[in-house]
TIRO-2110 file (N, C-alpha, C; in Angstrom, 1 decimal):
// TIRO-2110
67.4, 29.1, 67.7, N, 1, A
66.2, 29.9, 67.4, CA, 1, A
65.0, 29.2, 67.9, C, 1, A
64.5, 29.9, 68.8, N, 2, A
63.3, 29.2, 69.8, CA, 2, A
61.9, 30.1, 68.7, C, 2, A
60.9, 28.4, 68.6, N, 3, A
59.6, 29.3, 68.1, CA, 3, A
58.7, 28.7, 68.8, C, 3, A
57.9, 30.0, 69.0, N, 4, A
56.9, 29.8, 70.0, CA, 4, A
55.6, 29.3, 69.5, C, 4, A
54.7, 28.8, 70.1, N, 5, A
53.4, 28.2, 70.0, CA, 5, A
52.5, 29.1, 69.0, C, 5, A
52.3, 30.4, 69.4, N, 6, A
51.6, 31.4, 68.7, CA, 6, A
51.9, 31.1, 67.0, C, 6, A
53.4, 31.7, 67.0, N, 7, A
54.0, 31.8, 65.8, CA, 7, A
53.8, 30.6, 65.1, C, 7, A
53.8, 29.2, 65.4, N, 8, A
53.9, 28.1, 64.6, CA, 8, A
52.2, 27.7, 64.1, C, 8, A
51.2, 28.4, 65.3, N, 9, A
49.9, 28.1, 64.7, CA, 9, A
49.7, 29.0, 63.7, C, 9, A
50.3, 30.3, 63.6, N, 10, A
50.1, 31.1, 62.7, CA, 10, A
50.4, 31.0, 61.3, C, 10, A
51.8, 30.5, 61.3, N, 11, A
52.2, 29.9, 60.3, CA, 11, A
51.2, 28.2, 59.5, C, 11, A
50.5, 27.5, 60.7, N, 12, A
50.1, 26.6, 60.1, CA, 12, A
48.5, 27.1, 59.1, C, 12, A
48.4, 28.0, 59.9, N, 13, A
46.9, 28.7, 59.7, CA, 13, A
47.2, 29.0, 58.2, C, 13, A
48.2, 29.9, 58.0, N, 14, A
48.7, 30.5, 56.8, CA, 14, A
48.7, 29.3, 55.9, C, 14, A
49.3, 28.5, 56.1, N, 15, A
49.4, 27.5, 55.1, CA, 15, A
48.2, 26.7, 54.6, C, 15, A
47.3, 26.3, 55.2, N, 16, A
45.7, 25.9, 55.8, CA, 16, A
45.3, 26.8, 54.5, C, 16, A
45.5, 28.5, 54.8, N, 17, A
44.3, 28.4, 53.9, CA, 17, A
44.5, 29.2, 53.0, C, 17, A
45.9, 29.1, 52.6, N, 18, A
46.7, 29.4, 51.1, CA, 18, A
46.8, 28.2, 50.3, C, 18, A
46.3, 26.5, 51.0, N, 19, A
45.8, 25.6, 50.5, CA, 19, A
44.9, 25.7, 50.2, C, 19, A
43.6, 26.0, 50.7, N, 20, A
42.4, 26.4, 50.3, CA, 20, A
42.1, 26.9, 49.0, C, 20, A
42.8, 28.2, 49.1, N, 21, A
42.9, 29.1, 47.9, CA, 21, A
43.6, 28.5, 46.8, C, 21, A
44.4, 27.3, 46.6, N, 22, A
45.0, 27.4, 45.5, CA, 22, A
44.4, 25.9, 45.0, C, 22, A
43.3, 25.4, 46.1, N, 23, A
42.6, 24.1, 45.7, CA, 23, A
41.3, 24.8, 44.8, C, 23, A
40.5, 26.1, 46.0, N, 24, A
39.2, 26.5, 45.3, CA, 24, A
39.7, 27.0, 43.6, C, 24, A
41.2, 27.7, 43.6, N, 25, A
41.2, 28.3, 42.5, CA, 25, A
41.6, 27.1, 41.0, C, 25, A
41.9, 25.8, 41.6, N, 26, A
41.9, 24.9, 40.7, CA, 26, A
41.0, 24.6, 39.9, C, 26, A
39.7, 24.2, 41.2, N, 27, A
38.0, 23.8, 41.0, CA, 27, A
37.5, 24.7, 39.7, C, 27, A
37.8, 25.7, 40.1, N, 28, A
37.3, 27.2, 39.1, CA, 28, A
37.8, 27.1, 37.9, C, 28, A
38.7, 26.8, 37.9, N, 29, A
39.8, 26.5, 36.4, CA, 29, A
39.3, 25.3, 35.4, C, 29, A
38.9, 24.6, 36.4, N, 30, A
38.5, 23.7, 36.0, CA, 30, A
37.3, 23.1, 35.4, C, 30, A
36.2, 24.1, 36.2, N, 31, A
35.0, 24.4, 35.3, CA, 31, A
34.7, 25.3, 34.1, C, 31, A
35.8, 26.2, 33.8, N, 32, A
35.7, 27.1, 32.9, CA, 32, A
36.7, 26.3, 31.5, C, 32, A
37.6, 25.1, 32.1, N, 33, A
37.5, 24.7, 31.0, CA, 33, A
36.8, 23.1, 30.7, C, 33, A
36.1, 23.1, 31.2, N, 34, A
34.8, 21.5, 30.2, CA, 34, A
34.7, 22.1, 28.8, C, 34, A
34.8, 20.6, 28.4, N, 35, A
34.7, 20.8, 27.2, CA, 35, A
33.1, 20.6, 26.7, C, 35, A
33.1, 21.2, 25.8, N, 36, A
31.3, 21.6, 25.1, CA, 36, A
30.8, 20.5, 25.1, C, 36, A
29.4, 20.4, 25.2, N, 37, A
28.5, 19.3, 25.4, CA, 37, A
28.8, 18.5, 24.0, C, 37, A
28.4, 17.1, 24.1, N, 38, A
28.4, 16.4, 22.8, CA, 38, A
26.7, 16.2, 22.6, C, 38, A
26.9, 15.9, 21.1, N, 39, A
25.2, 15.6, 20.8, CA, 39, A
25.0, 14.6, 21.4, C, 39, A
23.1, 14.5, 21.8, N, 40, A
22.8, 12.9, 21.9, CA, 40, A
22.6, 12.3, 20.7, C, 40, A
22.5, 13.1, 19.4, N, 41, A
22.3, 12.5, 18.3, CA, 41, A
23.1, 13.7, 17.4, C, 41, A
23.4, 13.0, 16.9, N, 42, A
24.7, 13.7, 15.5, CA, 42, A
23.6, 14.6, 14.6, C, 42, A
24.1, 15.2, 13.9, N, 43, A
22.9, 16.3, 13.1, CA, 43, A
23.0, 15.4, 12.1, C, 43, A
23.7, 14.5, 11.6, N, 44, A
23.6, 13.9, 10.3, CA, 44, A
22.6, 12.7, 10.5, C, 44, A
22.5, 12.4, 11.7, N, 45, A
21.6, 11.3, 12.3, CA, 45, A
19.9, 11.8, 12.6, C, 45, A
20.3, 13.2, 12.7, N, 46, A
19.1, 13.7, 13.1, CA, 46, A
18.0, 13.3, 11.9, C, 46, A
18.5, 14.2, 10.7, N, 47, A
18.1, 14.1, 9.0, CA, 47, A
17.5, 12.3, 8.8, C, 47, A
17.6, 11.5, 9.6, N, 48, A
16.9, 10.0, 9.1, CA, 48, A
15.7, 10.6, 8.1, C, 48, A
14.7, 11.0, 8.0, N, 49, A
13.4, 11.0, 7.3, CA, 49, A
14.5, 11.2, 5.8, C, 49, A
15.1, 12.5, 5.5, N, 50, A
15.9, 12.4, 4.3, CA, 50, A
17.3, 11.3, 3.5, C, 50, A
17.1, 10.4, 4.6, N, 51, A
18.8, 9.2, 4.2, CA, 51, A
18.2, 8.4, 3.1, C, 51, A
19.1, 8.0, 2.7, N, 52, A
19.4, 7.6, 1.3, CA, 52, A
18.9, 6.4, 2.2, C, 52, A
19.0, 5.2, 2.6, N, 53, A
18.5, 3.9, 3.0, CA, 53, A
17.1, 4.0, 2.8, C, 53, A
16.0, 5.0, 3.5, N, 54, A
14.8, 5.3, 3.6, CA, 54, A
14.1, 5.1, 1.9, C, 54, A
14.9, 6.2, 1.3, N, 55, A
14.6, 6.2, -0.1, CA, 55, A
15.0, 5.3, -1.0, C, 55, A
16.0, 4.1, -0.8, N, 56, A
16.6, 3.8, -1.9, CA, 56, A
15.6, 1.9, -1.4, C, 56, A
14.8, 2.1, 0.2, N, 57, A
14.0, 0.9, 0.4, CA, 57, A
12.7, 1.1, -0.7, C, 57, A
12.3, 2.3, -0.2, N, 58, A
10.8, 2.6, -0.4, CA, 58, A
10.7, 2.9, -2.7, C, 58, A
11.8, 3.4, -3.1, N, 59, A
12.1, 2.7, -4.1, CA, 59, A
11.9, 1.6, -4.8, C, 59, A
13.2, 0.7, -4.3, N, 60, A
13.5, -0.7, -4.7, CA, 60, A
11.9, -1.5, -4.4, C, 60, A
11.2, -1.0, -3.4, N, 61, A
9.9, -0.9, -3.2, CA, 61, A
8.4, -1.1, -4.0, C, 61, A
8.5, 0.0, -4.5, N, 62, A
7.4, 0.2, -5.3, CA, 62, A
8.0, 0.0, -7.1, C, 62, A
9.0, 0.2, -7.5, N, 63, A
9.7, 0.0, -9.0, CA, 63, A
10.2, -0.9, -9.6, C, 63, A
11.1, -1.3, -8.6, N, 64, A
11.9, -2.8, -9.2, CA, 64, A
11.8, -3.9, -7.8, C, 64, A
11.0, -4.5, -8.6, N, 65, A
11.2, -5.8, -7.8, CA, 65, A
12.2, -6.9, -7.6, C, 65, A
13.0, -7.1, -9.2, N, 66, A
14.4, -8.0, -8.8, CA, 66, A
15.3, -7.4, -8.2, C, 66, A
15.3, -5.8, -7.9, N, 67, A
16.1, -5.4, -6.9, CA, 67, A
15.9, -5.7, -5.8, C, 67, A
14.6, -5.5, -5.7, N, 68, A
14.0, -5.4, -3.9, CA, 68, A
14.8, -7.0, -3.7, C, 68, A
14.2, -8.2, -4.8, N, 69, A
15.0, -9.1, -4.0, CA, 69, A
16.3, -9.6, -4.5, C, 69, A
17.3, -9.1, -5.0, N, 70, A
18.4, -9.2, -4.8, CA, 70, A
19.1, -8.5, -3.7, C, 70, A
18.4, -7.5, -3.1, N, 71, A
19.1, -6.8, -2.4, CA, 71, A
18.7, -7.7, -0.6, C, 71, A
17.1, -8.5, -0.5, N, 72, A
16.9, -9.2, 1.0, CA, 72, A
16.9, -10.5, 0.3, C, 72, A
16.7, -11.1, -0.5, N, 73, A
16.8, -12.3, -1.1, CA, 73, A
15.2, -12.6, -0.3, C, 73, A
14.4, -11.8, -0.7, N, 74, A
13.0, -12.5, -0.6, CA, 74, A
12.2, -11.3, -1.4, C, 74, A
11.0, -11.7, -1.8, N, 75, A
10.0, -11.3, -2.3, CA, 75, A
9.3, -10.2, -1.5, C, 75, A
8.8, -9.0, -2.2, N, 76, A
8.2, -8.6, -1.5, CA, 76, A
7.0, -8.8, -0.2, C, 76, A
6.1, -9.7, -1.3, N, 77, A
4.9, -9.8, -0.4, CA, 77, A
5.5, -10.9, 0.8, C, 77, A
6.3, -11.8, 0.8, N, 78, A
7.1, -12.3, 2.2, CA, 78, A
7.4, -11.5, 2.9, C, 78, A
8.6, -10.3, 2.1, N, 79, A
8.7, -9.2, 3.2, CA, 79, A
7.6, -8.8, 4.0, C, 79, A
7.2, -8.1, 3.4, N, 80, A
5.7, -8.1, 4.2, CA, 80, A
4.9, -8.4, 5.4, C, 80, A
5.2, -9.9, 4.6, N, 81, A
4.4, -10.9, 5.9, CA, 81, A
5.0, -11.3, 7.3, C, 81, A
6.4, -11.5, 6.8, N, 82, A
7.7, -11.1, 7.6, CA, 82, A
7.2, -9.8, 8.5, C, 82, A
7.6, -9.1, 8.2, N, 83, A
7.3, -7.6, 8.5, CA, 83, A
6.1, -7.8, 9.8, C, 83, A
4.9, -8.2, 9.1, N, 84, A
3.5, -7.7, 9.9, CA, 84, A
4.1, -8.8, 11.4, C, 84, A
4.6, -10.2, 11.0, N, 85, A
5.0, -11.3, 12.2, CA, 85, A
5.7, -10.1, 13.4, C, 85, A
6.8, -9.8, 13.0, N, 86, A
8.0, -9.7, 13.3, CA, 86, A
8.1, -7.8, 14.2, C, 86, A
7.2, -7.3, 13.4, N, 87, A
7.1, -5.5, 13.8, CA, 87, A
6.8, -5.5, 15.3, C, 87, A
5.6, -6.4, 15.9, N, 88, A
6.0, -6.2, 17.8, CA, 88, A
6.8, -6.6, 17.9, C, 88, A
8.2, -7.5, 17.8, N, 89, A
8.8, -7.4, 18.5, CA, 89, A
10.4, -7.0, 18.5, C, 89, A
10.3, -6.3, 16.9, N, 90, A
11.3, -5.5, 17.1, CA, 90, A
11.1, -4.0, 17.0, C, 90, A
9.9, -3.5, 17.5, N, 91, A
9.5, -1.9, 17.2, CA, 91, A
10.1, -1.7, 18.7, C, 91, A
11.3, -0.4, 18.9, N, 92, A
11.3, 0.7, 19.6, CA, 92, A
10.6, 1.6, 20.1, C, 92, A
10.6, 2.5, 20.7, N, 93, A
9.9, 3.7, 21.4, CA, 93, A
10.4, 4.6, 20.9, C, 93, A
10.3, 5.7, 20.4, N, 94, A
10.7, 6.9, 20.5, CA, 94, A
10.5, 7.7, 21.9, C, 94, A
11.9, 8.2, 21.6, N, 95, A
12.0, 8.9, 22.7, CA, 95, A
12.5, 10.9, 22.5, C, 95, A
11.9, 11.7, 23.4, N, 96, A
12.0, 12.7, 23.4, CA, 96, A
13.4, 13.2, 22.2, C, 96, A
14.5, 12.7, 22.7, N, 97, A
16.0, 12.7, 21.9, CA, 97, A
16.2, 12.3, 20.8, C, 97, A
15.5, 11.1, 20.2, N, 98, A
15.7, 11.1, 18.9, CA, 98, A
14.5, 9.9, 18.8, C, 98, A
14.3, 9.3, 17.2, N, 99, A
13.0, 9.2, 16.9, CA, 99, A
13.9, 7.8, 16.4, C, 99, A
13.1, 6.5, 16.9, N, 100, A
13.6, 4.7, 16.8, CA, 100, A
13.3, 4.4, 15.4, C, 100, A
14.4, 3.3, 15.1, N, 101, A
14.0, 2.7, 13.8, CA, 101, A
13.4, 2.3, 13.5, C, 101, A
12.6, 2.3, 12.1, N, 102, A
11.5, 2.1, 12.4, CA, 102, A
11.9, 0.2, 12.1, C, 102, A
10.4, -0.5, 12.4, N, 103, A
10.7, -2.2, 12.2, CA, 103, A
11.1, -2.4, 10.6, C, 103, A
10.4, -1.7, 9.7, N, 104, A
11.0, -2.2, 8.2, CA, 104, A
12.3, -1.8, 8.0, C, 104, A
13.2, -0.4, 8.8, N, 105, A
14.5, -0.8, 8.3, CA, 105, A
15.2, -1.8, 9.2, C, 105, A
15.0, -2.3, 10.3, N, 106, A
15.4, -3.0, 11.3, CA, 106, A
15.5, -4.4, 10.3, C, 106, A
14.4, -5.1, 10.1, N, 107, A
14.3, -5.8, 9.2, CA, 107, A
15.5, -5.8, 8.0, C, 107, A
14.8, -4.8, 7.2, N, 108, A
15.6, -4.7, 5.9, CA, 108, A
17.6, -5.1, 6.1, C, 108, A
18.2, -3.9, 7.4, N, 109, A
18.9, -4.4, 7.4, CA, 109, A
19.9, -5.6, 7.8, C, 109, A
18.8, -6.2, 8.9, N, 110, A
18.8, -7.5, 9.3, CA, 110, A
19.2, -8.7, 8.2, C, 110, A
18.1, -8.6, 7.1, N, 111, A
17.8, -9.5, 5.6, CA, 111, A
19.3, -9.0, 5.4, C, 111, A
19.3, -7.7, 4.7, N, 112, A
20.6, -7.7, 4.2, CA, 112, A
22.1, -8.1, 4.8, C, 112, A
21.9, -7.6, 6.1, N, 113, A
23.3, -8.3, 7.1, CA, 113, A
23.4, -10.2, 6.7, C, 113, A
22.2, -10.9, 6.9, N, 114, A
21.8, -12.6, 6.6, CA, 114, A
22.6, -12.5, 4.7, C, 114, A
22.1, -12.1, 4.3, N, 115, A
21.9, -12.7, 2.6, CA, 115, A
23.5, -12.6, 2.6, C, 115, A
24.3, -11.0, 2.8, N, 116, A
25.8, -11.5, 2.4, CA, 116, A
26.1, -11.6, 3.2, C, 116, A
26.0, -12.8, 4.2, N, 117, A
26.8, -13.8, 5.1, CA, 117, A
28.0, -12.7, 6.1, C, 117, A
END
């Protein structure tokens, strides 16, 4: 069985771009299944102004003082002073996507991470 030049480019051609077609039709498949975007911020992260930490600082805060310091193991007015030292150089930027901690909880959690070791 003799095959000729014609016939073997023809056949290569055929194959060429029934490759094509079953690569483009991959690509396609492949964009129609991505999976859905993720948040840059969780919706439960979004709500910070309403979290329980916010309220349970600004609390312990203004009402009970042996909480405030059993909870950083310092006094308010230290916190404070702490605080005013300390706020340049751990305040964030907010950014378009979500809104930075602010330095007093940076702080607060800080004290609390220190006190129980």
């Amino acid at each position: 069985m003799d095959v000729d030049d014609s016939t073997l480019e023809l056949c290569l051609a055929t194959a060429l771009i029934a490759t094509n077609l079953l690569s483009l039709m991959h690509t396609r498949n492949m964009k129609k299944k991505k999976k859905a975007r993720r948040h840059w911020v969780k919706p439960w992260m979004a709500r910070k102004s309403k979290n329980v930490f916010n309220n349970l600082l600004k609390e312990m805060c203004l009402e009970d003082q042996q909480a405030f310091y059993d909870y950083h193991r310092m006094h308010r007015k230290n916190f404070a002073e702490l605080l005013e030292l300390v706020s340049p150089l751990i305040k964030k930027q907010d950014t378009k996507m979500r809104k930075a901690v602010s330095p007093a909880q940076r702080l607060s959690i800080t004290l609390r991470y220190l006190a129980t070791g």
